[in-house]
C-alpha positions in Angstrom: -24.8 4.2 -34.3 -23.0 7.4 -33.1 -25.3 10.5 -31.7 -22.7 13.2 -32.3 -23.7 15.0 -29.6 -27.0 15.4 -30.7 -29.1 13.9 -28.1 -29.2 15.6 -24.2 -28.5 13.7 -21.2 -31.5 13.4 -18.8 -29.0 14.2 -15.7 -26.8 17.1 -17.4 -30.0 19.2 -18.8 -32.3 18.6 -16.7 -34.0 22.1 -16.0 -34.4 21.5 -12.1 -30.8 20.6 -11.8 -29.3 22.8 -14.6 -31.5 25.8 -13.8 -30.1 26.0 -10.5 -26.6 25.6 -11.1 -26.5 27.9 -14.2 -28.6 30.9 -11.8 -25.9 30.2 -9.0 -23.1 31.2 -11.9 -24.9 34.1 -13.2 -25.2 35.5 -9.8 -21.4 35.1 -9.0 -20.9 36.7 -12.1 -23.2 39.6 -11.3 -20.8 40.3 -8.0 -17.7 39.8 -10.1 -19.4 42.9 -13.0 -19.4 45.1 -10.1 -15.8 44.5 -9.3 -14.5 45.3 -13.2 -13.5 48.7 -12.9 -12.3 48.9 -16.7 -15.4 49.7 -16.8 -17.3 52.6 -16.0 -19.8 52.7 -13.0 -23.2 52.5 -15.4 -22.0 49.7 -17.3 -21.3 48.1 -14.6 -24.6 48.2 -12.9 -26.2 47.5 -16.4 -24.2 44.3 -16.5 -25.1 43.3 -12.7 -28.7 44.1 -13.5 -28.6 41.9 -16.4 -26.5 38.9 -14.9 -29.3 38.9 -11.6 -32.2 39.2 -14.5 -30.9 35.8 -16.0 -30.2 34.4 -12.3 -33.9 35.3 -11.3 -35.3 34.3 -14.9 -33.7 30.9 -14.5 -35.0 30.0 -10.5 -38.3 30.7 -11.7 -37.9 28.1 -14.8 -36.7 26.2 -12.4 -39.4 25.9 -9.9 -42.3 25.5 -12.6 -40.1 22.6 -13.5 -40.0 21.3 -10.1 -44.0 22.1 -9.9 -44.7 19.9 -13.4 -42.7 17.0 -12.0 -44.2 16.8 -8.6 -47.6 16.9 -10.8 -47.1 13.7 -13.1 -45.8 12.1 -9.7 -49.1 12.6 -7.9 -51.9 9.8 -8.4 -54.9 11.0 -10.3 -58.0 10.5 -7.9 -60.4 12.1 -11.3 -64.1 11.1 -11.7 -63.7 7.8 -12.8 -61.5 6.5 -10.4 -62.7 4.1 -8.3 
């Protein structure tokens, strides 16, 4: 039974992981908008600005990722445990 590419792989997509990697790129990217000079100074900026927006947008889904795995790791000590 093929998949065609349809299903993700747990290590390639996970959000801690990719989230990360993916903010790393924008933000190298952000540096390499300022450097374009076929464009004009504004557009620049505006494209900085938006590559560090993604960067930033992406650590934070990155830590509430971390945050809800480190929560369905820890042992429930809830009123009926014993």
């Amino acid at each position: 039974m093929r998949s065609d590419n349809n299903q993700l792989d747990i290590f390639d997509h996970d959000p801690r992981l990719a989230g990360k990697k993916l903010a790393r790129l924008y933000r190298e990217s952000a540096d390499e908008a300022l450097k374009q000079y076929q464009f004009s100074a504004s557009v620049r900026q505006d494209r900085h600005d938006h590559y560090i927006a993604e960067a930033e947008r992406l650590e934070a889904t990155a830590r509430n990722a971390q945050r809800a795995a480190r929560r369905r790791t820890r042992k429930s000590k809830g009123a009926t445990a014993q």
